[in-house]
C-alpha positions in Angstrom: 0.0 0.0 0.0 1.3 3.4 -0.8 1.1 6.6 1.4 1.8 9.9 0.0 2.9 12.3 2.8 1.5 15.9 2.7 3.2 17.3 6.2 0.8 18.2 8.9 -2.2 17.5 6.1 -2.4 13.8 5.2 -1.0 10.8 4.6 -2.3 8.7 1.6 -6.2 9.5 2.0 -5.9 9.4 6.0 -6.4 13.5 7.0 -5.0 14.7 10.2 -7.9 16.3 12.3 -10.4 13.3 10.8 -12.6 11.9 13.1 -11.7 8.3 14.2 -15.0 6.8 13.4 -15.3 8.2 9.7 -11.7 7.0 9.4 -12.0 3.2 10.7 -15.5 3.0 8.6 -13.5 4.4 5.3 -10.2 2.0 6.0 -12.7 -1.0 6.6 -9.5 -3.5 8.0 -9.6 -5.0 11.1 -8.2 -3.3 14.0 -7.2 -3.6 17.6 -7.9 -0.8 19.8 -5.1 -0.1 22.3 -5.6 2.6 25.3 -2.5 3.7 26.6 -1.5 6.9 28.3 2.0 9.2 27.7 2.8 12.2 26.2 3.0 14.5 28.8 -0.2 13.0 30.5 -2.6 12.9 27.5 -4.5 9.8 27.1 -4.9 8.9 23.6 -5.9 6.1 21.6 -4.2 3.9 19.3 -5.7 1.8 16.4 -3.4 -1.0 14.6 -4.0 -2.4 11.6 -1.2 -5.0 11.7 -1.3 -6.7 8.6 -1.3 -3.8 6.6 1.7 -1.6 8.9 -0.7 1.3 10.4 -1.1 2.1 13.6 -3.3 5.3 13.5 -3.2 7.6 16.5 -6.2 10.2 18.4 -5.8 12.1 21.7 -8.5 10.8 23.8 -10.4 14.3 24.2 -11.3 14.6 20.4 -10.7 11.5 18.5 -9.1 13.5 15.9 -6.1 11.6 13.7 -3.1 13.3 15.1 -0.4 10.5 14.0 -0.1 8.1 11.4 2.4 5.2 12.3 3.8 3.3 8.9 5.8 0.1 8.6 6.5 -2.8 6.8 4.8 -3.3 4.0 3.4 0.2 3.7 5.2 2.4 1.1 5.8 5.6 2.7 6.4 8.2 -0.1 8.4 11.9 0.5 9.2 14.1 -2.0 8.9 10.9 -5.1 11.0 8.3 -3.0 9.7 5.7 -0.8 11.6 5.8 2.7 10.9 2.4 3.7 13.1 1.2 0.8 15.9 2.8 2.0 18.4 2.1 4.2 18.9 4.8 7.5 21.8 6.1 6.4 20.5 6.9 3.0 17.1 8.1 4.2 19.1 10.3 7.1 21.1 11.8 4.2 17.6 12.4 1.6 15.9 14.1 4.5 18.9 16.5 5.2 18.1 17.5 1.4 14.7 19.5 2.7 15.8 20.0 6.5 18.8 21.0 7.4 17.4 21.1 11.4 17.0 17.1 11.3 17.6 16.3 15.5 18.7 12.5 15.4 17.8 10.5 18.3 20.7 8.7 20.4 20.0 5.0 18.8 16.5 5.1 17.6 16.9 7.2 14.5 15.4 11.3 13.5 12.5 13.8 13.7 12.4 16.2 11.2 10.0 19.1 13.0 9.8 21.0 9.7 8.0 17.9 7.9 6.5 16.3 11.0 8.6 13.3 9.9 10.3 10.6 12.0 12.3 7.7 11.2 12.5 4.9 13.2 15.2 2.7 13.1 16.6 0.2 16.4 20.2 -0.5 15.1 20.5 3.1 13.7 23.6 3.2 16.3 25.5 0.6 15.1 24.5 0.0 12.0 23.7 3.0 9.7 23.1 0.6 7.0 19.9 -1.1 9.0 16.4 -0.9 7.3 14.1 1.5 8.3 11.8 -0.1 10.8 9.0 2.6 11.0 8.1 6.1 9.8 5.7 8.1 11.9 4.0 11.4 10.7 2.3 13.5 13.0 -0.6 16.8 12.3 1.1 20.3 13.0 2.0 20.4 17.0 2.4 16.5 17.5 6.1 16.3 17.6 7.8 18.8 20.3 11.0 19.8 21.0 
C-alpha cells in the first residue's frame, strides 16, 4: 500500500484532524484498539492495523487523527522516494536534502519538525546501514521539541 505524505495534512487519504470513526469506517480493516497513556499525561488512543503496517493515532479528548504510524509493508512516499526502501543512512542523508534542522535520536533514529517526519530505526547506532523499521507522521504540534 502506498502513502503519500503531505506534512501536517495527510497521509495517503488518512487527513490529520479526521474523526476516528469516519476513518475506521473508510479503511474498513480490522483493527485492535489499544488505550494507553504518555505524552506528557494525555490519554490517547491507538488503532493497529497490523497486517497492513498502520497504527493510527487520536488524543482521547477529540478523537481526531493526530499521528499516522507506517511500517512494513506500507510504502511511505516523501518528495517521489519511498523511505521504507531505503536504508537509515540513505534516508538520514535524503531528508537533510529538505531540512537542514534534522535532531537525530541517540539510537533510535530522526524527527524532522519542519516535515513532521520521524524515522524509526533500532540498530541506527551501530548500524547506519539497518532498514528503516517505521516512519511516523504527526498533524502540526504533535512532535515537540
Amino acid at each position: 500500500m502506498g502513502f503519500i505524505i503531505k506534512p501536517f495534512i495527510s497521509v495517503g487519504n488518512l487527513e490529520f484532524g479526521s474523526d476516528r470513526e469516519f476513518v475506521n469506517a473508510t479503511l474498513q480493516f480490522e483493527f485492535k484498539a489499544v488505550f494507553e497513556k504518555t505524552l506528557d499525561g494525555t490519554e490517547f488512543v491507538s488503532d493497529h492495523y497490523r497486517d497492513e503496517g498502520l497504527m493510527l493515532g487520536y488524543f482521547t479528548d477529540d478523537l481526531k487523527l493526530a499521528y499516522v504510524i507506517l511500517s512494513d509493508p506500507c510504502e511511505v512516499i516523501f518528495e517521489g522516494e519511498d523511505l521504507m526502501s531505503m536504508n537509515y543512512h540513505e534516508c538520514l542523508d535524503f531528508m537533510k536534502k529538505f531540512d537542514e534542522n534534522i535532531e537525530e535520536e541517540e539510537y533510535v533514529g530522526f524527527t524532522s519538525y519542519k516535515y513532521g517526519i520521524s524515522i524509526y530505526a533500532e540498530n541506527a547506532a551501530e548500524d547506519p546501514d539497518c532498514d528503516v523499521e517505521a516512519v511516523t507522521v504527526g498533524k502540526e504540534g504533535y512532535f515537540k521539541k
